[in-house]
N, C-alpha and C positions, 0 to 999 in steps of 0.2 A: 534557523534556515533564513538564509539575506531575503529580500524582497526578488531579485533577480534570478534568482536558483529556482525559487520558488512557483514564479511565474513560468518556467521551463517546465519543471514538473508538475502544473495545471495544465500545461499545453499537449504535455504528451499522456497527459490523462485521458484528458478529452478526446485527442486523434485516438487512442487504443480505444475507449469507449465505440463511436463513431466508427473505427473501421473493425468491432467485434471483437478486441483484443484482450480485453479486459469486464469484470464483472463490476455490477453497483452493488452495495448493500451487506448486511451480513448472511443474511440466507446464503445468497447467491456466494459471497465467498466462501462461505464453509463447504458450500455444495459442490465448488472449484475443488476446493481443498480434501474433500473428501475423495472425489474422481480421481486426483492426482495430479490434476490439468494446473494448477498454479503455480505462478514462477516468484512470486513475490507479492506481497500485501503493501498497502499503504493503508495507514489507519490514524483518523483522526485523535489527536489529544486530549480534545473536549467531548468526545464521544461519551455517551454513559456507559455508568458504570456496566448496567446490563447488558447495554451492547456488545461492550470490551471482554466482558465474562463468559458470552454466546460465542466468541471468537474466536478470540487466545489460544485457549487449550487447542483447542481444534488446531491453530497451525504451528506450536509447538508440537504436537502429537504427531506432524507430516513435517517436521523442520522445515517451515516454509520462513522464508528471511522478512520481518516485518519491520518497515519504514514508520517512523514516526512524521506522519504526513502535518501538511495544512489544519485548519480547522475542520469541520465536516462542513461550516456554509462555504468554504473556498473551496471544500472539494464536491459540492455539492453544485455550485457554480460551473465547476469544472464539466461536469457529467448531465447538466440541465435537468438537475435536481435542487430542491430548494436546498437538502443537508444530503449527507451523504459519510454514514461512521468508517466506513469501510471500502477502498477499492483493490480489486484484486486484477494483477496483470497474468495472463494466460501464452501471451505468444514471447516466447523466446528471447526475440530480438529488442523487444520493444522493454523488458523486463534488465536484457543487459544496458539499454541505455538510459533506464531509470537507474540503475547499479552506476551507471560511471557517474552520471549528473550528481549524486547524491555524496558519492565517492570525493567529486573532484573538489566540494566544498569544504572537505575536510569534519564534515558532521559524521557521525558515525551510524550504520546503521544496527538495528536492535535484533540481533538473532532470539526468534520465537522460542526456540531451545531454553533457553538463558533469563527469565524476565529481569527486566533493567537492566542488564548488563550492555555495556557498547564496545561494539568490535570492529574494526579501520575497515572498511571494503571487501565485506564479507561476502559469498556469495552464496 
């Protein structure tokens, strides 16, 4: 992901955090994920192993579409937390326009269904 894409989707982290839109953490996003309330994950790369393993299942098991985010200190930064393995987007709108941001870089994003696999603008 460029540096410029990137910066967009810390930007709209933060607003969705900030105006309720979205969850920090893996609790909280499995907790999302569990309700039904999530529209999409972003999850750090360098996240641990245990974190990533607390999580995963969980949103393959609800096909929730998982971004292969920032680091967790960038997204952590993002959220005004020091790290941050996991953020979950919960409103709608804010979810389709991490979907196009993501989309329009031509990176693929990673359906929770599928581990590893990469698919064009999934939704």
């Amino acid at each position: 992901m460029d540096d410029g894409i990137q910066r967009k989707l810390l930007g709209l982290v933060g607003l969705g955090v900030r105006a309720r839109n979205a969850v920090v953490g893996v609790e909280r996003v499995r907790d999302a994920a569990r309700k039904n309330k999530l529209r999409i994950a972003i999850v750090a790369p360098d996240a641990s192993r245990h974190s990533l393993d607390k999580v995963l299942p969980m949103l393959r098991a609800r096909r929730v579409t998982v971004i292969e985010g920032p680091t967790a200190a960038a997204l952590g930064a993002a959220v005004g937390k020091e790290t941050a393995a996991a953020v979950g987007i919960i409103d709608s709108d804010l979810a389709a326009g991490v979907r196009r941001l993501v989309g329009a870089t031509g990176r693929a994003e990673r359906k929770s269904g599928s581990p590893g696999a990469r698919q064009e603008g999934s939704s």
